[in-house]
C-alpha positions in Angstrom: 4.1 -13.6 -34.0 5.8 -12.6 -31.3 4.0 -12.8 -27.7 5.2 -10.7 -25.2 3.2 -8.5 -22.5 2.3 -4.6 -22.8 5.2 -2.4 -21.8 5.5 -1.2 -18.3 3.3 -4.3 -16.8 4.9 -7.4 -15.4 4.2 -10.8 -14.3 4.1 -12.0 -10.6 6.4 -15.7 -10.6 5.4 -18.1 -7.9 7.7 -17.0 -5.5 6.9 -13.3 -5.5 3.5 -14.5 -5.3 4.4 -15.8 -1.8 5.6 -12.4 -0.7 2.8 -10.8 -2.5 0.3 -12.8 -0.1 3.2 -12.3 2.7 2.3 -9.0 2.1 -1.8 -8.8 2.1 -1.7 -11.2 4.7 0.2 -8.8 7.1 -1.3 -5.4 6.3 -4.8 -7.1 6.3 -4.5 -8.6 10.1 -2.7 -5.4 11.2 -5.5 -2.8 9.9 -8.4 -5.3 11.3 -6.2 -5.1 14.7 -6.7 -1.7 14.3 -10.6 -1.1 13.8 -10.0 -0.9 10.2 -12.6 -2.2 8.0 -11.5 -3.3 4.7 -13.0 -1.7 0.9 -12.5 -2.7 -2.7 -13.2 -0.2 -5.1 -13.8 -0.4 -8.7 -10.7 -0.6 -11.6 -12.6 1.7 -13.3 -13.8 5.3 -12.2 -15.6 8.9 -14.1 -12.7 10.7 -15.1 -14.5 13.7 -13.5 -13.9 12.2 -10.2 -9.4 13.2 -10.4 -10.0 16.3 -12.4 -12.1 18.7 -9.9 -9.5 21.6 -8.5 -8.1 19.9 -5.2 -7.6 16.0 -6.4 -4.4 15.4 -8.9 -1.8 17.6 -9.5 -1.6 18.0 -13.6 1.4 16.5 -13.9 -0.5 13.0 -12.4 -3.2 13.8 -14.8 -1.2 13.9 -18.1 -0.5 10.5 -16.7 -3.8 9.1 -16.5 -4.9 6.1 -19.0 -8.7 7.5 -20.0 -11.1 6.1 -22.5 -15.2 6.8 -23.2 -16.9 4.4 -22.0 -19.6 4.3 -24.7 -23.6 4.2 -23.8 -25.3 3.9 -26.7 -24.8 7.6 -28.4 -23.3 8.7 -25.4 -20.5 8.6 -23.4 -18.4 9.4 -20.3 -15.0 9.0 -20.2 -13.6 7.0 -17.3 -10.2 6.2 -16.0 -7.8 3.3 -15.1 -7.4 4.6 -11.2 -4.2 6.2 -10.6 -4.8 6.5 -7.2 -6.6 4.6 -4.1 -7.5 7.5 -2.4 -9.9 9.7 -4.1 -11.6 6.3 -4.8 -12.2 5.7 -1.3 -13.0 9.1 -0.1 -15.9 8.8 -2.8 -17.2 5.3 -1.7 -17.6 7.5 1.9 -19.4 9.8 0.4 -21.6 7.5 -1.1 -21.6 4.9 1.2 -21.4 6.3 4.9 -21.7 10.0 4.7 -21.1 10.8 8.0 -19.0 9.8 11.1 -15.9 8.3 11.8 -14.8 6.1 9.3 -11.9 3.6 9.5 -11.3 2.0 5.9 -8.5 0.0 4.3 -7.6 -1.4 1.0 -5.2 -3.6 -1.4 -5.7 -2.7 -4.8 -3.4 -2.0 -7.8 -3.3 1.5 -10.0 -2.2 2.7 -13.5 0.3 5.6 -14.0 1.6 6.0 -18.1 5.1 6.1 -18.2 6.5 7.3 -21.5 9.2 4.8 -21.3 7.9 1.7 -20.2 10.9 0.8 -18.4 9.0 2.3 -15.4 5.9 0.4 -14.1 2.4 1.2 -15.2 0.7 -0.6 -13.1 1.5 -0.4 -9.2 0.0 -2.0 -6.0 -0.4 -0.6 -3.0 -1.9 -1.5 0.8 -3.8 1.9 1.9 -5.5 3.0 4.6 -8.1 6.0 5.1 -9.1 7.6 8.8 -12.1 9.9 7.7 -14.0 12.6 10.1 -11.1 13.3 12.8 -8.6 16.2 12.2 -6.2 15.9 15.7 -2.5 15.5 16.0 -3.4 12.0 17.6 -5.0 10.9 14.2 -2.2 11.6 12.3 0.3 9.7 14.7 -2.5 6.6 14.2 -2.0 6.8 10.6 2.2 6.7 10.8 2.3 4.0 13.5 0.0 1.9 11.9 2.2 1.9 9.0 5.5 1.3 10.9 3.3 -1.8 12.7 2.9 -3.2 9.1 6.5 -2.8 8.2 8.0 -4.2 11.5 5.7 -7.1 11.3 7.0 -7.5 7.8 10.3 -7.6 9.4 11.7 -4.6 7.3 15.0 -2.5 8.2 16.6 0.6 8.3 13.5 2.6 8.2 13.4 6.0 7.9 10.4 9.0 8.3 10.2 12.3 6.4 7.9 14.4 7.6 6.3 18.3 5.7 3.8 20.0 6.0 1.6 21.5 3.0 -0.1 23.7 5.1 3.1 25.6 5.6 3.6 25.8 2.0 -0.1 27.2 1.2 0.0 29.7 3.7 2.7 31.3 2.0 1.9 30.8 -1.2 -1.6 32.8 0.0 0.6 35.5 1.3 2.1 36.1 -1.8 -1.3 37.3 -2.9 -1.5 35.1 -6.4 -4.8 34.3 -7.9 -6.1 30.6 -7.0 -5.3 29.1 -10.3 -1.5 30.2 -9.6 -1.2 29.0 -6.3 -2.2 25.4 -7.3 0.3 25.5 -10.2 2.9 26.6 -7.9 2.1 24.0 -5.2 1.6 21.4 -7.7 5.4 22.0 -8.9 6.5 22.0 -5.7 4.9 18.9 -4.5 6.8 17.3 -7.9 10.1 18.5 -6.3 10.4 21.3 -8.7 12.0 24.0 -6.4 13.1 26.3 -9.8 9.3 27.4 -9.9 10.2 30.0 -7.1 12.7 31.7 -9.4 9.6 32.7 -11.3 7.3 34.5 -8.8 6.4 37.6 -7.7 9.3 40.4 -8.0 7.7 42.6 -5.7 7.3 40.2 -2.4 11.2 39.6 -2.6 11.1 39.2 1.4 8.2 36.4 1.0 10.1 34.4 -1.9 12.4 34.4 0.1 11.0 32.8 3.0 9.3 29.8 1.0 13.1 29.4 -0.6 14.4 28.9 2.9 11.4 26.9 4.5 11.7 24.2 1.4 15.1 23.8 2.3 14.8 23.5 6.3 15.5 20.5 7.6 15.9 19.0 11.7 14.8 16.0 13.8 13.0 17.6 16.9 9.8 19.9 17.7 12.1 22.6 19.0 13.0 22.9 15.4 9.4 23.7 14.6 9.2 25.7 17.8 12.0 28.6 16.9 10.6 29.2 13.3 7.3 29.5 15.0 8.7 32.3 17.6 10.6 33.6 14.5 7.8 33.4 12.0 4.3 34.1 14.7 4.9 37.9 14.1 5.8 38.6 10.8 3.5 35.4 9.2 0.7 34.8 11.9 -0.7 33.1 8.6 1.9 30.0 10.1 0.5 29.4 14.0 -1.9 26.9 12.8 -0.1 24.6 10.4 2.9 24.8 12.9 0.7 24.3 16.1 -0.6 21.0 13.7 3.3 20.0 12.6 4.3 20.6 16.5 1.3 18.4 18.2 2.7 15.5 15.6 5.6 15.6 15.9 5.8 15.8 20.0 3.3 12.9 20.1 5.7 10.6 17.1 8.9 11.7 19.7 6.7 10.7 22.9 6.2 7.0 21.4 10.1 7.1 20.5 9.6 7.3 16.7 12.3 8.8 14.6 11.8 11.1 12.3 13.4 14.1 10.2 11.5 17.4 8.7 12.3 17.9 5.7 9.6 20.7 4.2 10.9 19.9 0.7 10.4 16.0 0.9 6.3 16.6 0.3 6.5 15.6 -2.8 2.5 13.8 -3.5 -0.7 14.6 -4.1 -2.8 18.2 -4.4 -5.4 17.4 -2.2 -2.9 17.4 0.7 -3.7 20.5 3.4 -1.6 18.9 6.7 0.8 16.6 7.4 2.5 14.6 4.9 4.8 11.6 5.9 7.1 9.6 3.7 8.5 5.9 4.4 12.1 4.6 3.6 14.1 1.5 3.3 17.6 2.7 2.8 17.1 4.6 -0.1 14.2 3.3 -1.7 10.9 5.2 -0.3 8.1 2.2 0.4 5.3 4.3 1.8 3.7 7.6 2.4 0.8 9.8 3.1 -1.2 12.9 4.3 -3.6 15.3 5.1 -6.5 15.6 3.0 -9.5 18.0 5.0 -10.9 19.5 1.7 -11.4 16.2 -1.0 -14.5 15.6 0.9 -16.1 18.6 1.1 -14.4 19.1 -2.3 -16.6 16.1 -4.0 -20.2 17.0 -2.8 -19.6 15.6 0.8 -19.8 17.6 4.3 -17.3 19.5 5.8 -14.9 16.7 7.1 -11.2 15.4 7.5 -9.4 12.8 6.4 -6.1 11.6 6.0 -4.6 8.3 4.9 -1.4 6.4 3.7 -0.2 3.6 1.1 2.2 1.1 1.6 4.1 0.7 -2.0 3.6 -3.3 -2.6 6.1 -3.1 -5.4 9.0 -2.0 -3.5 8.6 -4.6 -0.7 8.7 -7.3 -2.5 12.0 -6.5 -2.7 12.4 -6.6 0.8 10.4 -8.9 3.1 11.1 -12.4 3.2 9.0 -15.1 3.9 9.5 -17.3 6.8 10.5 -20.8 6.3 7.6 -23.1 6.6 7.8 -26.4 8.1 5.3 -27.8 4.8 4.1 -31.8 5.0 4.8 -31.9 1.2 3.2 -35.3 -0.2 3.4 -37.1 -4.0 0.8 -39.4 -4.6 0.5 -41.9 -7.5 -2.4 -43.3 -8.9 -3.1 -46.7 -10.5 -5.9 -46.9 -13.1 -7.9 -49.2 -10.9 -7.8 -47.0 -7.4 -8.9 -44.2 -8.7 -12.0 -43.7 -6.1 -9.3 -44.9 -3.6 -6.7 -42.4 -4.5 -8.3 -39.5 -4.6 -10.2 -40.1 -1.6 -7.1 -40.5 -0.2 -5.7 -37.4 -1.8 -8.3 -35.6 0.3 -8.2 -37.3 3.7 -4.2 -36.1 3.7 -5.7 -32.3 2.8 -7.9 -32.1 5.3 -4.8 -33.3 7.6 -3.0 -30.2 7.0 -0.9 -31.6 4.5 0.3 -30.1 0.8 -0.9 -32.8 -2.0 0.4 -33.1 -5.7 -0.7 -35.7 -7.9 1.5 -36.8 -10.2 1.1 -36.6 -13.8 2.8 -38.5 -17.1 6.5 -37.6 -17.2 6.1 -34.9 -14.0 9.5 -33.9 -12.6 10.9 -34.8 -9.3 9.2 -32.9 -6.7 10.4 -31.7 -3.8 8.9 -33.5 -1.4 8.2 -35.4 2.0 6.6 -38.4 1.6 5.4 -40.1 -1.7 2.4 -42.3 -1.5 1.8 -44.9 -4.1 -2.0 -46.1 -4.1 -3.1 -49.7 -5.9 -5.6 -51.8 -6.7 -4.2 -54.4 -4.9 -2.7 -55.5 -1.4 -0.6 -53.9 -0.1 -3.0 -51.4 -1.3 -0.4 -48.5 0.2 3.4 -47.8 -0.3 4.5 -44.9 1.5 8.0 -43.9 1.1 9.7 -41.1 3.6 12.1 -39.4 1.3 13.8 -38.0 4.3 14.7 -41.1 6.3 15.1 -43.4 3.3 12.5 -45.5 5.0 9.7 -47.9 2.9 6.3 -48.4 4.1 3.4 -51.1 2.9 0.1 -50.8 4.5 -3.1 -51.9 3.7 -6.2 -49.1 5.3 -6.1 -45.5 4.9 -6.0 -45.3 8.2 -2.7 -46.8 8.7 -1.3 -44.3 6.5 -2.6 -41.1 8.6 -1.3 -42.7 11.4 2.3 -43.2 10.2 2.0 -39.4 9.1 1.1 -38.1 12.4 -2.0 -37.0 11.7 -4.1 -39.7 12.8 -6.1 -41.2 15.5 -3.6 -42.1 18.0 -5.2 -46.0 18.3 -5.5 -46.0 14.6 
């Protein structure tokens, strides 16, 4: 038989594992730096939960991987989550219910890919700002995210900024039924721009006028501010998404950030009603976010805002790199006799700071400071430095920390 693992999943080696942790380690001390408190939700949530009108787009949903989750006769079917967000909005309105919330996360979700060349399982770093809807917020969420990637020490970064507000006030202008609007957005937000070939005949003017916002792109708030003195009369419908996009984007050029609109870059989620941001390296995008005031409200909850981004774990990896750590690396061999000794030993250098292997039958050369032969007999200690060539015999413990560096300094 042949033993392989399930298409579109992959292992994590030892040394991705260290950027993996690299990773964690940075998002997690950034977010707490922030006033973030950190979640974990469940693997496992009610299908229910990414179906209601608002949450995934269809085409995410075809995606899903979904299963009953029998009880007895009965049975609900649940999902692998394909997303950390809905997840986290419903742990607030379990869980807190009301107030300003600050939440972040590290978890991994499942998207089926027909192939399998594509990964089905993804991890991400999010974070969630729930029950505040100002320009200010929104810059919060983008700057904490180019805090992570700066202390990750990754380059040529680059920030796409839409808006989906813009997109549903046209979309309501061109007067379709709900269900319509949705399916259009949806297909937009997947980068399909063919679906305005399809609409409405008879609103030539306002098909029009989505065609040309998808594809307007510049790098300032004057930008926004002509197709807002262009637009106010003919589309009052605009003034409040563009007075939103504006605030953003005059407080992201106040704190220096770069960015570029691009209308037709919102490419996400259906619950997005604001701003949505996306992050890239080059070419490769390693982040995004938005918007979200109606998932709340949407899942049983009050009235209340949120928005929120992910960090793409899987495309970093790629790209951070961990420092070069000065490691006290230590081999120690053990005769029969000194076991008690040796181990005790073992742990003494540990609690020093310092990395201990023990070695094993025919173990291969490590690589490796210092190796440390314990016996049952005097001199009960032969230290060799691997680095200066250099042979110690000593005869206490003690003596051994000492040479080290780690000590008592009259030992």
């Amino acid at each position: 038989m042949k033993v392989e693992k399930c298409k579109g999943f992959r292992d994590i080696a030892p040394a991705e594992m260290e950027r993996f942790r690299l990773i964690e380690s940075v998002f997690r001390d950034t977010c707490l730096g922030w006033g973030y408190q950190e979640i974990r939700t469940p693997t496992l949530e009610y299908l229910y939960l990414f179906t209601s009108v608002g949450t995934l787009t269809p085409g995410m949903l075809r995606r899903v991987y979904s299963f009953l989750d029998w009880d007895g006769w009965s049975g609900e079917r649940v999902v692998l989550k394909p997303d950390g967000t809905i997840p986290a909005a419903r742990f607030y309105v379990e869980s807190i219910k009301k107030g300003l919330a600050r939440l972040f996360y590290i978890t991994n979700v499942f998207i089926f890919e027909e192939t399998g060349k594509k990964p089905r399982e993804r991890w991400q770093c999010g974070a969630e700002l729930i029950a505040e809807n100002s320009a200010v917020a929104d810059v919060e969420l983008i700057t904490l995210t180019l805090d992570v990637l700066s202390r990750l020490g990754v380059e040529d970064i680059r920030i796409k900024i839409s808006h989906a507000g813009l997109i549903r006030a046209l979309l309501q202008k061109l007067e379709l039924d709900q269900q319509e609007q949705n399916r259009i957005f949806d297909q937009i937000l997947e980068g399909d721009l063919k679906v305005l070939a399809g609409l409405k005949a008879d609103k030539p003017e306002l098909v029009e006028a989505l065609s040309l916002l998808l594809k307007l792109k510049g790098k300032s708030s004057g930008f926004l501010k002509n197709i807002k003195a262009v637009s106010s009369r003919k589309l009052p419908e605009f003034t409040a998404s563009l007075d939103n996009f504006i605030g953003v984007v005059e407080q992201l050029e106040k704190l220096g950030c770069e960015y570029r609109i691009d209308l037709a870059s919102g490419k996400g989620f259906e619950y997005y009603t604001g701003i949505i941001f996306h992050i890239y390296s080059g070419q490769e995008i390693i982040g995004g976010g938005g918007r979200y005031d109606d998932l709340i409200p949407q899942m049983g909850g009050k009235e209340t805002p949120a928005a929120g981004f992910a960090i793409y774990m899987d495309s970093l990896l790629k790209l951070v790199k961990p420092a070069e750590a000065a490691e006290k690396r230590i081999l120690i061999s053990i005769a029969p006799q000194a076991m008690k000794e040796g181990f005790d030993m073992a742990a003494a250098l540990r609690q020093a700071g310092l990395v201990v292997e023990l070695a094993l039958g025919e173990q291969p050369e490590t690589e490796c400071n210092w190796t440390l032969e314990v016996k049952a007999e005097s001199p009960f200690f032969s230290l060799t430095d691997k680095i200066n060539n250099r042979q110690s015999e000593l005869d206490s413990a003690a003596g051994v920390l000492a040479l080290l560096g780690c000590g008592d300094d009259d030992a």
